[in-house]
N, C-alpha and C positions, 0 to 999 in steps of 0.2 A: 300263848296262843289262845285263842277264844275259841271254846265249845260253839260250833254252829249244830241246830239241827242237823244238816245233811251229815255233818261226821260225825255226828251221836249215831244217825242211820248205818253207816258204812260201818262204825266201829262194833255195834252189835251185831250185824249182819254175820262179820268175817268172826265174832267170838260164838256164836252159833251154828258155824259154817264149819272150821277149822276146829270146835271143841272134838269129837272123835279120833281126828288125828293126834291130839297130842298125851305125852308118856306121863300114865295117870300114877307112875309109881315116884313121879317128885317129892321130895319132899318141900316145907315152904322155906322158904330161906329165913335165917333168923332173925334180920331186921322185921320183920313183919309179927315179933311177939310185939312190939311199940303199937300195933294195928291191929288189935284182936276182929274189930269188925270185918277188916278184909278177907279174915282167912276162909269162909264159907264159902266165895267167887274163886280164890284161890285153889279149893279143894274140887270144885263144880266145873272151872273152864282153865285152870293152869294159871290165870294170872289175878292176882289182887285185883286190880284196876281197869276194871271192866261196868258195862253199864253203867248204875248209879254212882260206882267208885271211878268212871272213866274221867281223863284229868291230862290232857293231850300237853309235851313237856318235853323237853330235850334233856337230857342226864348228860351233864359235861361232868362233873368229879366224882363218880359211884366208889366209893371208898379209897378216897381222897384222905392222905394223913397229914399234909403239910401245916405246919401251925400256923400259917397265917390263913388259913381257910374263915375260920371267923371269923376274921374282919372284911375278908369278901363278900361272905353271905350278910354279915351286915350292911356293907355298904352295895352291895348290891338290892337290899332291902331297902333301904333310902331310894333309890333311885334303879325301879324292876326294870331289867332289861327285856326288850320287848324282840321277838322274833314274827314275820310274816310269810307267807307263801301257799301252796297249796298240796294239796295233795294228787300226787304224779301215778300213784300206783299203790301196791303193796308188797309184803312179801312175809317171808317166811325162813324163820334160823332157828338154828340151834343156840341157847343160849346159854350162860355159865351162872353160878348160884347166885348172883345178884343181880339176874335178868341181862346181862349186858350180851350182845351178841358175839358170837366164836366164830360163828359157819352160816355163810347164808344158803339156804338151799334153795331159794326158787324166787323169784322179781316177776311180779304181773302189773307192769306198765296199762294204764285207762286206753282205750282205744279214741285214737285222736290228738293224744297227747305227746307229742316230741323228749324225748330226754333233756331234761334238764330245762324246760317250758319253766 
């Protein structure tokens, strides 16, 4: 997915917006010693990958052990699979230590926008 302006806009908005709500006694998960840079966004708004570290991405295998993964991500590096669409809404979860979602606690749908538009 390609960073547009507008969702660099939206994505600092909601981590500016939502930084006070979230539980500042996290710790950072341990893949993130490989990222020392990120940890200071990490400590500041809960998540690494914010602002200048923002990187809009779908997580299909978050701690995926199967041995043929390698030859996935290489041959999916030959030839990057590409996703499109827009952005419908937002929301808000509970997540587990490797950021993956558990609980979703709340969906704020764009007004205008049909599900699944």
């Amino acid at each position: 997915m390609d960073r547009s302006a507008e969702l660099q806009r939206l994505a600092d908005l909601v981590t500016v917006t939502a930084e006070p709500l979230r539980d500042h006694d996290v710790k950072a998960p341990t893949w993130m010693s490989a990222y020392p840079a990120k940890l200071p966004a990490f400590e500041r708004y809960g998540s690494p990958n914010v602002f200048m570290q923002f990187d809009p991405h779908l997580t299909l295998l978050a701690n995926e052990t199967n041995p043929k993964l390698a030859d996935f991500v290489a041959s999916a590096a030959a030839t990057p699979p590409r996703a499109s669409g827009t952005v419908e809404g937002i929301g808000m979860a509970v997540v587990d230590e490797n950021g993956q979602i558990v609980k979703t606690l709340a969906e704020y749908r764009f007004a205008g926008l049909p599900r699944g538009h």
